[in-house]
C-alpha positions in Angstrom: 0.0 0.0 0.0 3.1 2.7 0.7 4.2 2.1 -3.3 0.4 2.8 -4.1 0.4 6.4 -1.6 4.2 7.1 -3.1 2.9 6.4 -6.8 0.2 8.9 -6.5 2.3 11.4 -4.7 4.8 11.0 -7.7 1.4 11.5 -10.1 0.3 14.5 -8.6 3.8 15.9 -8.6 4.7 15.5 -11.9 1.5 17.2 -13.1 2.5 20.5 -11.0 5.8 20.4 -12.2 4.5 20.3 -15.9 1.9 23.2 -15.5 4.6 25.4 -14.2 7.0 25.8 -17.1 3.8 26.1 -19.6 2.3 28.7 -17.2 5.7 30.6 -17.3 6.0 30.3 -20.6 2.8 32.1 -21.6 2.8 35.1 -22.5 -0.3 36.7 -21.3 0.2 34.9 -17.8 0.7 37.9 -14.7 1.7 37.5 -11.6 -1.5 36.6 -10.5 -1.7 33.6 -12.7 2.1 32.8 -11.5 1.2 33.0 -8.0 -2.5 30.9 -8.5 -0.3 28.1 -9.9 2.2 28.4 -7.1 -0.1 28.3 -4.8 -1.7 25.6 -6.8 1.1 23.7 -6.7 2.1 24.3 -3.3 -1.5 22.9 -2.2 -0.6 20.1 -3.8 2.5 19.2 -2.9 1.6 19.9 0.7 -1.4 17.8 0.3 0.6 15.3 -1.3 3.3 15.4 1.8 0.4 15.2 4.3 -1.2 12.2 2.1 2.5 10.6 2.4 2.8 11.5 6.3 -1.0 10.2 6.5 -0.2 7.3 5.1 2.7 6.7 7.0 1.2 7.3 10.3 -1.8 4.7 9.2 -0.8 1.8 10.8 -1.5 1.7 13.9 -5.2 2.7 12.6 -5.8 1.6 9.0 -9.3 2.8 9.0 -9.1 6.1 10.1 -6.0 6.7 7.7 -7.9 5.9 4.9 -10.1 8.1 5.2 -8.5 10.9 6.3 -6.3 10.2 2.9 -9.5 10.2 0.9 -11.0 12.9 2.8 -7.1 15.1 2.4 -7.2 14.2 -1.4 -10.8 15.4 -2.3 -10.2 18.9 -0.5 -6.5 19.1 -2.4 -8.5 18.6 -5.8 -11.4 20.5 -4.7 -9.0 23.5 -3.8 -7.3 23.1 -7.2 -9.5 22.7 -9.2 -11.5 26.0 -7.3 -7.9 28.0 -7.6 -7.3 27.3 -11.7 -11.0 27.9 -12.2 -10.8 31.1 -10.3 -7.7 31.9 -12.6 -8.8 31.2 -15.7 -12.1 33.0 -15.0 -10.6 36.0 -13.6 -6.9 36.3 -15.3 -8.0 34.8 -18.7 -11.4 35.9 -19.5 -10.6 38.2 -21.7 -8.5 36.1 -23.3 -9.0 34.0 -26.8 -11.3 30.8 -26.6 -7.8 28.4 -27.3 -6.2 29.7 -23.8 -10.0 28.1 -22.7 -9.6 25.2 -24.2 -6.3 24.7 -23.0 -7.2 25.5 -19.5 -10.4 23.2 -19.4 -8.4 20.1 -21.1 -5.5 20.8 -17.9 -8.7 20.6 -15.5 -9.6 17.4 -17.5 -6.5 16.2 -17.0 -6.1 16.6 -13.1 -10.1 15.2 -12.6 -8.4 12.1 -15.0 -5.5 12.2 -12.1 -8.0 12.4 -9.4 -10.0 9.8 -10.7 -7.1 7.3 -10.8 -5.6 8.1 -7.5 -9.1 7.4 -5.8 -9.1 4.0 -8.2 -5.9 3.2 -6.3 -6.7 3.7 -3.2 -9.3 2.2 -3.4 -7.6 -0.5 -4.9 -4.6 -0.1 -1.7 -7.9 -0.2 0.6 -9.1 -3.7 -1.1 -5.1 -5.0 -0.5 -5.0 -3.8 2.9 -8.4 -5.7 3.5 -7.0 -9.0 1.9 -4.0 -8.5 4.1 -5.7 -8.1 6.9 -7.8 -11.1 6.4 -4.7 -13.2 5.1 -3.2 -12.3 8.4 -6.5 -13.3 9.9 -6.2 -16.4 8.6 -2.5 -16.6 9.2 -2.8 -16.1 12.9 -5.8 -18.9 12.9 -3.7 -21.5 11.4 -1.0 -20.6 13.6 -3.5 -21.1 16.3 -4.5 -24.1 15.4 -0.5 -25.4 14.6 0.0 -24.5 18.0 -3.4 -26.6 19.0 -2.2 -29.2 17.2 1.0 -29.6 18.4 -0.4 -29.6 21.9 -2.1 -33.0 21.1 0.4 -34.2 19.1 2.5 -34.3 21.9 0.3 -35.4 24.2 -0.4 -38.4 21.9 3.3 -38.4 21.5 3.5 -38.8 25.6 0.2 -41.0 25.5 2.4 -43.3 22.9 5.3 -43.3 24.5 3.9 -44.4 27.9 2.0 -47.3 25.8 5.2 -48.7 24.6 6.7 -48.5 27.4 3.8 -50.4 29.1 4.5 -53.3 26.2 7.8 -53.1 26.7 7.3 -54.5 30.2 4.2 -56.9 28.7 6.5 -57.8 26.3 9.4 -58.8 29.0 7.0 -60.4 31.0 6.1 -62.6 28.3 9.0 -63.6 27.6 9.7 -64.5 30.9 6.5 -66.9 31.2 7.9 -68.1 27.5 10.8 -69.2 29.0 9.2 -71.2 31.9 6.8 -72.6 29.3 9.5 -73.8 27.0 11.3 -75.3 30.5 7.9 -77.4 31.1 7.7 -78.5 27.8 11.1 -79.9 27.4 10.5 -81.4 30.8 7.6 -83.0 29.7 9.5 -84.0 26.5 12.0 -86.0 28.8 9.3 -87.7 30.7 7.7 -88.6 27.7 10.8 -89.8 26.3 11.5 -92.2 28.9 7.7 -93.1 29.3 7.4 -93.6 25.3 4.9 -92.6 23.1 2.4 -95.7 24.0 -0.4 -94.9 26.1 0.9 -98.0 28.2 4.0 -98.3 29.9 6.2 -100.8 31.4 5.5 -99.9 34.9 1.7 -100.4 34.3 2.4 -103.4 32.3 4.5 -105.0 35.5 2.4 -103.7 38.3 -1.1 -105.0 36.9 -1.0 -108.8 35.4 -4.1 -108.4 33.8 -3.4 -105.8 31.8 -0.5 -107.4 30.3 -2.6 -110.8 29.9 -5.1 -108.7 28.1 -3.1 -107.1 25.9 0.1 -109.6 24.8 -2.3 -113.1 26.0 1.2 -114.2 28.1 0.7 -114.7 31.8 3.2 -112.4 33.5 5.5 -110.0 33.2 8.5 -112.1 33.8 7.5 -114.0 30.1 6.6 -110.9 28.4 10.1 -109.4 29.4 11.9 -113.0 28.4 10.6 -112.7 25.0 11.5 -109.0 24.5 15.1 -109.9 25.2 15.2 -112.8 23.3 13.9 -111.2 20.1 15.5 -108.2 20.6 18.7 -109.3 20.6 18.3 -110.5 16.9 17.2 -106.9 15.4 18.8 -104.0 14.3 17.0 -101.2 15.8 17.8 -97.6 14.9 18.6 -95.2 17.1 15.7 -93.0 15.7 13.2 -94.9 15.8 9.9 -93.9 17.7 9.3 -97.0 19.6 11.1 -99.0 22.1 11.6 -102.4 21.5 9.5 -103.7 23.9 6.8 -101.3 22.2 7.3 -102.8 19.0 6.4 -106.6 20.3 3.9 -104.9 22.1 2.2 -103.6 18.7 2.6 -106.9 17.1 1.3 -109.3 20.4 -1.7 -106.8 20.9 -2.5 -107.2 16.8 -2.4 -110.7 17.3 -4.0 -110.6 20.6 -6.8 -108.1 20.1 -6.8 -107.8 16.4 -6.8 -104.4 16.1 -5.9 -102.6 12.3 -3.1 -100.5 11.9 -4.8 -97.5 11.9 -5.6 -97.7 15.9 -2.6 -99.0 16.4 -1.0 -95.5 15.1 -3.0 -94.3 17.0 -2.4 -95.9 20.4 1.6 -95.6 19.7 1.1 -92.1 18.4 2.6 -93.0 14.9 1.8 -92.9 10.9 -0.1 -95.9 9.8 2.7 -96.6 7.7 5.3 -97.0 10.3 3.0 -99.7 12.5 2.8 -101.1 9.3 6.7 -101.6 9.1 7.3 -102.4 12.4 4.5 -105.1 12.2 6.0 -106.6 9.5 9.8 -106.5 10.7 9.0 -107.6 14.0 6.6 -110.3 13.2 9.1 -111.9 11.2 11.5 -111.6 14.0 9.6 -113.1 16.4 8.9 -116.3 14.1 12.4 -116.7 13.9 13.1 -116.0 17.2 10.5 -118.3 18.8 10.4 -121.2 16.2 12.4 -122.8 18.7 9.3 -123.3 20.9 7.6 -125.3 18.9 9.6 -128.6 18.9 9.5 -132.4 18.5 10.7 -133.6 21.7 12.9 -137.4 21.8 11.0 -140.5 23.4 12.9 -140.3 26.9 11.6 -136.5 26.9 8.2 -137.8 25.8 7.9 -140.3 28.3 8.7 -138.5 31.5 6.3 -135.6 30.5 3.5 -137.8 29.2 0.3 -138.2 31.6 -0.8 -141.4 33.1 -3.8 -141.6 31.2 -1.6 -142.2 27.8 0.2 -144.7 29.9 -2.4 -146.7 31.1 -4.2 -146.3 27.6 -1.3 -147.0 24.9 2.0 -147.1 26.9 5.0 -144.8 26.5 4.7 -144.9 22.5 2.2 -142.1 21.6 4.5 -139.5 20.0 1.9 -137.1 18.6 -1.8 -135.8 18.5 -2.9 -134.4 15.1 -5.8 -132.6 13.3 -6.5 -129.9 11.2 -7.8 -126.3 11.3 -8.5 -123.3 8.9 -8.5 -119.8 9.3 -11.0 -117.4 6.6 -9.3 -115.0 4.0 -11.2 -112.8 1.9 -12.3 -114.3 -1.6 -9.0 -114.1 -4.0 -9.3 -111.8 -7.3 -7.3 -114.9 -9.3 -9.7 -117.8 -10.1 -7.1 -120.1 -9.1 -6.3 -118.9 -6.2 -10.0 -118.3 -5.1 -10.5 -122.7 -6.1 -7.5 -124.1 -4.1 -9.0 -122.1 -1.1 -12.0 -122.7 -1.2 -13.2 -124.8 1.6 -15.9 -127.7 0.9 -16.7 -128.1 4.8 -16.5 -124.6 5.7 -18.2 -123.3 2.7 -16.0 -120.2 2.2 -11.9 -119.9 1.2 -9.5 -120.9 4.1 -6.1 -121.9 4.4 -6.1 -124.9 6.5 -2.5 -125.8 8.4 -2.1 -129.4 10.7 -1.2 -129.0 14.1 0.1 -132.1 16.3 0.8 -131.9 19.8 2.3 -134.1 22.9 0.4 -136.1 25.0 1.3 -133.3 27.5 -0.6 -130.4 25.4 2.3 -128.4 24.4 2.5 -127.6 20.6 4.9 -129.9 18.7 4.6 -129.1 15.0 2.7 -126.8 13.3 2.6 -126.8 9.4 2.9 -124.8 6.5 -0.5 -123.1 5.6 -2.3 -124.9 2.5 -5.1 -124.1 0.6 -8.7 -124.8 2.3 -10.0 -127.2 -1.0 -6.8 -129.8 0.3 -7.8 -133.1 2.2 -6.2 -134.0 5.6 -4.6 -137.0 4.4 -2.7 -135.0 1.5 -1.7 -132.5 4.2 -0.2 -135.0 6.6 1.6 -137.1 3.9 3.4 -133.9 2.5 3.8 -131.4 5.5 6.7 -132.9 6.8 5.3 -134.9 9.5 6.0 -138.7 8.7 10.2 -137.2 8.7 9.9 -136.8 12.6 8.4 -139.9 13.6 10.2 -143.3 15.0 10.2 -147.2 14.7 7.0 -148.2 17.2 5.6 -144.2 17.5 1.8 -143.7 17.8 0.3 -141.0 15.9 -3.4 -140.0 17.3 -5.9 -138.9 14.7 -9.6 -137.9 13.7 -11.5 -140.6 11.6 -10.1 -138.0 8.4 -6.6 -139.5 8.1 -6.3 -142.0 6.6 -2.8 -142.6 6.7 -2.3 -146.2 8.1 -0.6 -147.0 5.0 1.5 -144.3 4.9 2.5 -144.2 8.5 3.6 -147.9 8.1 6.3 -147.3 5.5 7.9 -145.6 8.6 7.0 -148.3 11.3 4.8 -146.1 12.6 1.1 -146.9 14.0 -2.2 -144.7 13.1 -4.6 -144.7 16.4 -8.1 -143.1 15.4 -12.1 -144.0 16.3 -13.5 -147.1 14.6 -15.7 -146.2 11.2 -19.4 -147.3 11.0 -19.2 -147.6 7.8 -20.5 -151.1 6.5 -21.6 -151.9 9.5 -24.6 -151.6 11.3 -23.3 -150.6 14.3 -20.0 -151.2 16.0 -18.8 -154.3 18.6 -18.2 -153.6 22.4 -14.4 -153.8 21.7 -14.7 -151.5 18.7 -16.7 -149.0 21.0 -14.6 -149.5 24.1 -11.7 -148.4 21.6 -13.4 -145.4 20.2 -14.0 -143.7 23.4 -10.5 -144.4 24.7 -9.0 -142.6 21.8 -11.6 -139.9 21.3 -11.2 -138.9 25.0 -7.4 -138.2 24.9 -7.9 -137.5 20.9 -10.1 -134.1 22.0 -7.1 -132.4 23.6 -6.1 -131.5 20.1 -9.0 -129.6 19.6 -8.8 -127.8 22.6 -5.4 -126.8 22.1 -6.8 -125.3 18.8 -9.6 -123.6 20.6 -6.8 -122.0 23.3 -4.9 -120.8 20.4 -7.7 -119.3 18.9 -9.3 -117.3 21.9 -5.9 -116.5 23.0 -5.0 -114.3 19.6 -8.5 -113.8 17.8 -6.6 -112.7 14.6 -6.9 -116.3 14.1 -10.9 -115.8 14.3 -11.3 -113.4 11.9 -11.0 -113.3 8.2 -7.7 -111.9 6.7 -6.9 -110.5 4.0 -5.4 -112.0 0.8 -1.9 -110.1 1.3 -1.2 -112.6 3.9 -0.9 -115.5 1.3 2.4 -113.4 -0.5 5.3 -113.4 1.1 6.9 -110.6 1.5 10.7 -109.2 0.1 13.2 -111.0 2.2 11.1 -112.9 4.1 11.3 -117.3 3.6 7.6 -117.4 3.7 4.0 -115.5 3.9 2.4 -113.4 6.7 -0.3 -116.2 7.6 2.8 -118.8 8.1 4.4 -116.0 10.7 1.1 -115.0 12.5 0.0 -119.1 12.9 3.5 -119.9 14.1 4.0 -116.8 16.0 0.5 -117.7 18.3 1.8 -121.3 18.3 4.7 -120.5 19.9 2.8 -118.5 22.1 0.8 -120.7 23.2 3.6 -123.0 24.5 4.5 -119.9 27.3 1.5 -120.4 28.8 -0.1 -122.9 30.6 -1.5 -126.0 29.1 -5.2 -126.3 28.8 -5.0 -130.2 28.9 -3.3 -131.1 32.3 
């Protein structure tokens, strides 16, 4: 706004200073004249100084400057423009109509002047206004910065006392992290030394009939044995899940209980393919291990353990008991297959195997498992049986062998119940003779039935993978589990005496 007041000041100025040399010039111009522009002049620059000194001094009140600068400039051009009308009307009316002319187009000329000075200050007043307000709006938003600041540091405060309250969460967590991660490898250690079974040998030693229920031996002190035993003849890996005794465990409680290998992973905490595995290995270990059980004992042996009855009934020369039994397996896919197993008396596909056993009870040979379409007779002529036997034995059988024949080409004598066949019915002696040797004859069949309700695999129907043998093993699954439960068997107490 001060270039605006010094630009008009400058305006006004420079208009005096022109009129003067033109009014000097002039010739018919008096002293009059001279001194009515001098004083002209005069009243404007002192109007013009006191418009510059107003404006000055307007500051501290713009409102009252600016109108005492519009107010000052209207009397300055009133005045003037009074003092050169005077003058021209009372020095030059006598003069020519051109001096008139001249005169009027001056007074045009300052009115022009006067116009535009009022245009800018009107135009400083509209600046001063939008400076004001620009101020105005300056000081708000520097109100509001401060404001603003204010919260952000009190947010700044109110977030720095928040970290500093998770900062001590934080450390507290970790603390309780760190105890956590102490009970858990704790708990890792006891579980180590427990094992991942839900059972454990401590609960297997303290209660009997757990372990009977379970593995079908009858204590502790057996169950132990046969961990050492077949142990001993396996390579187990330091990385492996289960304990040794776990692994017999898993396959005497598949045997016993006939559970699948699904709740088996379960119960040992393990994949399904792993108790598969460790089925396998340590079935076939065990058949090895304990195919030593089941063995053909020598006639002084024979004789010492063999009951009175057997005695009194046939003398010291009764070597063996035998019959037959069958276990079900699924249909086969192969038609072959699915006609050797077939089983005419059972009416569904078995493999049959023959058992024999001492007059004493305990398992003495077991066979190889055959197909359920296969007669007795053709069993016990090619199992391996006749090989064992000596000059003078006695071989016990069901009315189904008929071996006599056979059993003499090894000096051997066939004992079995008298036929009916052909006859109406049988003599005294005959009769007399049949319930003597069916009375000892039926401890055969219940050494079949303790077998069977001591490991009910043996009741249930398998599957057909247990015909195949598998890589590295000498023969199939059905030959390990049937052996395996035979063997058994001989740990525990004999049903027949």
């Amino acid at each position: 706004m001060g270039g605006n007041e010094n630009s008009a000041q400058s305006q006004c100025e420079e208009i005096v200073a022109a009129k003067r040399p033109r009014t000097q010039e002039e010739p018919g111009m008096d002293g009059d004249c001279n001194r009515a522009y001098d004083n002209t002049s005069v009243n404007v620059d002192q109007s013009s100084g006191s418009l510059y000194a107003d404006e000055c001094n307007s500051t501290g009140d713009a409102d009252n400057t600016e109108g005492s600068i519009l107010n000052d400039s209207c009397n300055t051009f009133e005045q003037l423009n009074t003092s050169c009308s005077s003058a021209y009307s009372n020095q030059f009316r006598g003069n020519n109509d051109e001096q008139c002319d001249d005169a009027q187009r001056e007074l045009k000329e300052l009115r022009k002047a006067y116009a535009e000075l009022r245009n800018k200050l009107t135009e400083a007043e509209c600046d001063k206004l939008d400076l004001e307000k620009s101020v105005t709006e300056a000081n708000i938003s520097l109100q509001s910065s401060e404001q603003c600041k204010e919260m952000v540091e009190e947010e700044a405060s109110a977030v720095k006392d928040e970290l500093r309250e998770m900062k001590d969460l934080v450390a507290s967590l970790q603390t309780k992290l760190a105890e956590v991660e102490a009970n858990r490898l704790e708990l890792l250690n006891e579980l180590e030394k427990l094992g991942p079974c839900l059972l454990t040998l401590e609960e297997l030693k303290a209660d009997e009939d757990k372990l009977k229920f379970y593995t079908g031996l009858p204590s502790y002190a057996v169950f132990d044995h046969v961990v050492n035993h077949v142990s001993s003849y396996v390579v187990h890996g330091e990385n492996s899940k289960l304990a040794p005794w776990q692994c017999i465990l898993l396959c005497l409680m598949r045997l016993r209980l006939t559970l699948t290998l699904q709740d088996l992973a379960y119960r040992f905490n393990i994949s399904v393919a792993t108790a598969c595995r460790v089925f396998e290995k340590w079935l076939y270990a065990m058949y090895i291990c304990l195919d030593s059980l089941i063995f053909w004992p020598d006639r002084e042996t024979l004789y010492k353990t063999m009951p009175n009855e057997f005695k009194e009934a046939f003398g010291k020369n009764v070597a063996v008991i035998i019959d037959c039994f069958e276990v079900f397996i699924d249909k086969p896919t192969a038609l072959d297959t699915r006609a050797q197993t077939w089983s005419n008396y059972k009416h569904h596909n078995t493999v049959k195997f023959l058992i024999g056993i001492t007059p004493c009870g305990s398992i003495s040979f077991i066979s190889d498992a055959w197909g359920g379409r296969v007669s007795d007779k053709h069993i016990a002529i090619r199992c391996g049986l006749f090989d064992k036997l000596l000059p003078q034995d006695i071989v016990m059988a069901d009315r189904g062998f008929l071996i006599a024949e056979d059993l003499s080409f090894f000096r051997a004598r066939l004992l079995m119940p008298a036929f009916t066949r052909g006859k109406s019915q049988l003599n005294s002696q005959d009769v007399f003779e049949t319930r003597k040797i069916a009375h000892l004859r039926i401890h055969v069949e219940r050494v079949i039935g303790l077998v069977r309700n001591k490991f009910h695999i043996l009741q249930n129907t398998l599957p057909v993978e247990f015909l195949t043998k598998k890589p590295g093993h000498t023969v199939a699954p059905i030959d390990q589990i049937v052996k395996v439960c035979c063997a058994l068997s001989n740990l525990c107490q004999s049903i027949c005496f």
